[in-house]
KESE-595785 format. One record per atom (N, C-alpha, C): x, y, z negated; residue in one letter. Coordinates in pm, whole numbers, padded with zeros to 5 digits, always signed. Example, Ala and Ser with C-alpha at 12.3 -4.5 7.8 and 13.67 -1.06 7.14 Angstrom:
BEGIN
+01319-00569-00780a;+01230-00450-00780a;+01320-00330-00780a;+01285-00225-00708s;+01367-00106-00714s;+01290+00003-00787s;
//
This chain:
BEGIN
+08980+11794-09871x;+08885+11692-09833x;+08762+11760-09776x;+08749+11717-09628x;+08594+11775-09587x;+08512+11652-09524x;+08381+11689-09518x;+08298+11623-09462x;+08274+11649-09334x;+08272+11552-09298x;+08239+11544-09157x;+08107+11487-09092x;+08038+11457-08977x;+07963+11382-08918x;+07991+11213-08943x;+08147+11220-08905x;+08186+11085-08906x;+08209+11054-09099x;+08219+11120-09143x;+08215+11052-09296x;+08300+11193-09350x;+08400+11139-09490x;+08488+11193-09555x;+08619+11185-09465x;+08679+11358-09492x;+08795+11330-09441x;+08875+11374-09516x;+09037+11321-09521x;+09128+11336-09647x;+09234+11336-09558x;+09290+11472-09587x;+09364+11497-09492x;+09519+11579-09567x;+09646+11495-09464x;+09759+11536-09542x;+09796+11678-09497x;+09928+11752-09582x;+09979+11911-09530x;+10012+11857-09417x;+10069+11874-09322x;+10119+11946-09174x;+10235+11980-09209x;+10381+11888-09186x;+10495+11980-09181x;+10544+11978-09055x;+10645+12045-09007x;+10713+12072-08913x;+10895+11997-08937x;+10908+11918-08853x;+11015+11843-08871x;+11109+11879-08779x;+11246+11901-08847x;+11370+11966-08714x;+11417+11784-08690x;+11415+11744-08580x;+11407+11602-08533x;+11331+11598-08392x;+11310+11562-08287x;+11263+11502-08168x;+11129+11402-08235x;+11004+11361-08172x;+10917+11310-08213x;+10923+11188-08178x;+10994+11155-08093x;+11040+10965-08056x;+11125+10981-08204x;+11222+10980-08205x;+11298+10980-08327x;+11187+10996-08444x;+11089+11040-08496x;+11017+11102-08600x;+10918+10928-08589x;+10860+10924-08460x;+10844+10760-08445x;+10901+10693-08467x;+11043+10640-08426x;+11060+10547-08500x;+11100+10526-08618x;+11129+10662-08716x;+11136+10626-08846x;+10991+10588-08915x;+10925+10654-08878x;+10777+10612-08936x;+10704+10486-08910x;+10758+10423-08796x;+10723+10274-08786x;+10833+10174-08847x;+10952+10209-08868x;+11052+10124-08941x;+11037+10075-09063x;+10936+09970-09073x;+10845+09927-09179x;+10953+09860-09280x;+11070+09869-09227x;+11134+09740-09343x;+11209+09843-09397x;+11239+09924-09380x;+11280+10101-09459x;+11223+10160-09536x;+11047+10143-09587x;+11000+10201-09628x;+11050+10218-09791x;+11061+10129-09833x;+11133+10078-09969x;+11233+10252-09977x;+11300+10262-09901x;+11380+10341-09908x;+11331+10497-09893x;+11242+10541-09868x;+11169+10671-09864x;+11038+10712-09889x;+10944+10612-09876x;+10785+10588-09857x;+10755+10597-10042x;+10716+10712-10089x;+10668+10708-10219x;+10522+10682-10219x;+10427+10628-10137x;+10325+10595-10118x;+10297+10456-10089x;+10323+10406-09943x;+10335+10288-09929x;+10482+10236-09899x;+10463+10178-10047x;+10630+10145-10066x;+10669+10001-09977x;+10573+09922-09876x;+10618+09804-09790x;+10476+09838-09669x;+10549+09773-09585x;+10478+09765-09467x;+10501+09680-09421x;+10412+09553-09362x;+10447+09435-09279x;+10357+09437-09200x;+10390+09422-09020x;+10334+09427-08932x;+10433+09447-08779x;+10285+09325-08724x;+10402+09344-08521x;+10347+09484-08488x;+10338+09540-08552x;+10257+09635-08471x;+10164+09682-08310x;+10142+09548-08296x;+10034+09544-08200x;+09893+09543-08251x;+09849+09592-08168x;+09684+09648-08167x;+09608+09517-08141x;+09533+09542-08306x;+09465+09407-08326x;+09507+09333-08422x;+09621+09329-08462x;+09736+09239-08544x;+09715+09311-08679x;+09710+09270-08788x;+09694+09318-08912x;+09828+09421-09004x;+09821+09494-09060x;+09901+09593-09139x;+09872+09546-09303x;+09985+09471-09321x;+09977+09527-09543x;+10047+09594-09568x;+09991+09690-09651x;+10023+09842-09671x;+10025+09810-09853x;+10122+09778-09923x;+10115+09790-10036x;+10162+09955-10117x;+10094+09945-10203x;+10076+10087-10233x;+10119+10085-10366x;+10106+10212-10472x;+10056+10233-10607x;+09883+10269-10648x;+09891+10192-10787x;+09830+10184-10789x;+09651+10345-10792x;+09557+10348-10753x;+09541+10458-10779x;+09482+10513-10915x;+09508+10407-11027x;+09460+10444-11150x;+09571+10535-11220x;+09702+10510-11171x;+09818+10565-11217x;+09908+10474-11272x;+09862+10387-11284x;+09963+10284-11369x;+10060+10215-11286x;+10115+10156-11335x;+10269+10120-11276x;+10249+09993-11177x;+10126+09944-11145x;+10069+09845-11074x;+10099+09882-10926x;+10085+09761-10840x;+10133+09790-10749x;+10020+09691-10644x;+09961+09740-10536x;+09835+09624-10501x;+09883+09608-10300x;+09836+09535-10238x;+09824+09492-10136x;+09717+09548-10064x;+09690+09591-09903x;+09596+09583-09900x;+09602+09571-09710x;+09486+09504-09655x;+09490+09431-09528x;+09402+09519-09428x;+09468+09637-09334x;+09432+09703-09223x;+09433+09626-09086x;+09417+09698-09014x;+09425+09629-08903x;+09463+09751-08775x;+09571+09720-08718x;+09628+09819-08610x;+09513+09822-08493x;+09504+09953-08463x;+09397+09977-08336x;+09451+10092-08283x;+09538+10166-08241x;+09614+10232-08204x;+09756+10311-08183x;+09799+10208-08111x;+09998+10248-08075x;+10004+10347-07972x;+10051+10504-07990x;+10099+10539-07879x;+10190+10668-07921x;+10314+10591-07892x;+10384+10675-07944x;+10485+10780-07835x;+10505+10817-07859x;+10558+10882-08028x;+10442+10970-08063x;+10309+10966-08052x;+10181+11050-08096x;+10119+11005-08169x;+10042+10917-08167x;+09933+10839-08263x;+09970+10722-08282x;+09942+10687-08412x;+09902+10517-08501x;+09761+10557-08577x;+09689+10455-08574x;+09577+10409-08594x;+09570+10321-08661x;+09461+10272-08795x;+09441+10147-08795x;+09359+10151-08927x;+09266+10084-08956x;+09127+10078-09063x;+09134+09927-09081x;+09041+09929-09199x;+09038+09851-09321x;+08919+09758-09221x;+08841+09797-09186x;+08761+09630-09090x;+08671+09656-09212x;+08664+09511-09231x;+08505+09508-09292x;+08653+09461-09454x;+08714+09525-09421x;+08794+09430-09607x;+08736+09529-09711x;+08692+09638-09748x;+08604+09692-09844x;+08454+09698-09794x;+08373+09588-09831x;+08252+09606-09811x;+08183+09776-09841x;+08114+09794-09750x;+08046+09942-09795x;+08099+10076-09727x;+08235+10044-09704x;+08325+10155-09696x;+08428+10162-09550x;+08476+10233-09411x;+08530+10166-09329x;+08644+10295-09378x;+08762+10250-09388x;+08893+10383-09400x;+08960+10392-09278x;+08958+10487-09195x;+09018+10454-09046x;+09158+10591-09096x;+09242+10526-09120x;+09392+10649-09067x;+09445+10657-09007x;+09473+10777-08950x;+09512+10830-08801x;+09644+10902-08846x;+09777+10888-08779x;+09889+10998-08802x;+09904+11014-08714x;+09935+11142-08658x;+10009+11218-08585x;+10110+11269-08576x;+10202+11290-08489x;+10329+11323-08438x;+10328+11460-08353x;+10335+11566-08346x;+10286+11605-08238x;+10452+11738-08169x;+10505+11716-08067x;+10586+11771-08025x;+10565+11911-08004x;+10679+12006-08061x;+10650+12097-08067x;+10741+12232-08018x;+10851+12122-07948x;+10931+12169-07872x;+11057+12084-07863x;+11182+12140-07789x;+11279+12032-07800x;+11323+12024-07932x;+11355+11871-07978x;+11398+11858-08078x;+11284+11881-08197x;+11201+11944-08238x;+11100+11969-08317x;+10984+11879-08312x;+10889+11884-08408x;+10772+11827-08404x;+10688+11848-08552x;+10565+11799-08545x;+10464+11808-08691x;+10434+11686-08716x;+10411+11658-08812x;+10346+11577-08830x;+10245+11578-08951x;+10124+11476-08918x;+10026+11500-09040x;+09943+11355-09022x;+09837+11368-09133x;+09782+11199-09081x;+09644+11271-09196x;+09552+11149-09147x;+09420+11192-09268x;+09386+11067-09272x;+09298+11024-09301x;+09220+10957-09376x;+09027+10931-09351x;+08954+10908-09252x;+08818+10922-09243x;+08714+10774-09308x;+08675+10808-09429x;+08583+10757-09539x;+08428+10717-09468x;+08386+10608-09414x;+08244+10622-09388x;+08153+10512-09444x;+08055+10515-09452x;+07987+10430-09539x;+07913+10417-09618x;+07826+10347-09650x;+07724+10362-09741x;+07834+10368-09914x;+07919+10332-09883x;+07996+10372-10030x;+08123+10498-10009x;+08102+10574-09926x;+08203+10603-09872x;+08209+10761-09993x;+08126+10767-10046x;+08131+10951-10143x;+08193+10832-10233x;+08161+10752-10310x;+08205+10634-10443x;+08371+10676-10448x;+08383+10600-10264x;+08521+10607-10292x;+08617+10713-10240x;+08549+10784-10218x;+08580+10940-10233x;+08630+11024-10355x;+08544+10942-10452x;+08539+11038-10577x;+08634+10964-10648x;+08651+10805-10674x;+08747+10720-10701x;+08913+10771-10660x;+08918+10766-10515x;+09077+10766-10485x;+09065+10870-10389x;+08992+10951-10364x;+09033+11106-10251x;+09155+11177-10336x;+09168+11273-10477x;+09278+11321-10496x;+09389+11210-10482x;+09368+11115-10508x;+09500+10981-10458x;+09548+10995-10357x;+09443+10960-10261x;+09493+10964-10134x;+09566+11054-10086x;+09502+11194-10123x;+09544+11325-10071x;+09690+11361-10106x;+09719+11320-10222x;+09866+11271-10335x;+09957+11242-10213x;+09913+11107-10222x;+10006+11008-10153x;+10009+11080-09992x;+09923+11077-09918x;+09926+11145-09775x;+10032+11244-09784x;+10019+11371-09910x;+10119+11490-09869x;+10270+11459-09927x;+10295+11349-10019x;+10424+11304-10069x;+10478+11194-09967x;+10403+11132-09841x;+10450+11109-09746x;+10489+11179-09640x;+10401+11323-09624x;+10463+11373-09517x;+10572+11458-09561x;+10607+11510-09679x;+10767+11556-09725x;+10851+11489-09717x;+10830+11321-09731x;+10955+11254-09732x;+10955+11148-09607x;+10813+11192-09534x;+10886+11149-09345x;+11020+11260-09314x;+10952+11385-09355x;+10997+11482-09343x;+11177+11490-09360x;+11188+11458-09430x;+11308+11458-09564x;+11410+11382-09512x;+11335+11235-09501x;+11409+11112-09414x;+11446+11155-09286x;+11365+11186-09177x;+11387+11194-09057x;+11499+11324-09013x;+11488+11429-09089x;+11611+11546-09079x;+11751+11435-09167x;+11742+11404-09224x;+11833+11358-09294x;+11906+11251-09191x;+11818+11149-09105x;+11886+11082-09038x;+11918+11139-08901x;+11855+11252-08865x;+11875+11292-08721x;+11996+11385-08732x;+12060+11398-08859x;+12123+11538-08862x;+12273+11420-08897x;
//
């Protein structure tokens, strides 16, 4: 986790995926799959158009077996490179903008990673609240984009 100008940033490992990055896209947007690999956000519903809202239900970050909802909003499709999309004004105090990346790294290969940027007059609060969470969940998603996407490309 570093600080930035623009706020807190929480940022996942970087793996390297044997898979093509269109392919690495569309498993990572195949929202009705997530159930099946996503140990973080275990549902995703969304058109994925820019502008159109994302619920991203998660675990909970106290640890408990709870499971919560929560309402983003898509602001960047371009794939197979970037998705985009922040919380709006739905946590007063606080704006969460997450960015993933795809990034090609030759034929057939690619990385991927995503972070997390915290800004706000509450934005250290919830830093100190759910940053090791986040950071959790961010790097146990990119092993099992990881995991999934060799598994189905192979």
């Amino acid at each position: 986790m570093t600080r930035s100008g623009a706020g807190h940033v929480v940022t996942s490992v970087a793996v390297e995926i044997e898979a093509p990055a269109s392919f690495v896209w569309d498993v990572l947007v195949d929202y009705e799959r997530y159930p099946e690999w996503n140990p973080y956000t275990v549902a995703a519903t969304t058109t994925l158009e820019v502008g159109a809202p994302i619920d991203l239900t998660l675990p909970a970050y106290d640890g408990s077996e709870e499971l919560f909802t929560t309402r983003e909003f898509i602001r960047v499709v371009d794939p197979p490179r970037h998705l985009r999309y922040d919380n709006a004004d739905q946590v007063p105090g606080v704006l969460g903008v997450r960015d993933q990346w795809i990034i090609e790294l030759g034929p057939g290969r690619c990385s991927y990673g995503t972070a997390d940027t915290l800004s706000g007059e509450l934005a250290d609060v919830a830093l100190q609240l759910t940053g090791d969470w986040i950071k959790a969940g961010f790097d146990a998603v990119a092993h099992a984009l990881k995991a999934r996407a060799e598994l189905l490309w192979a």
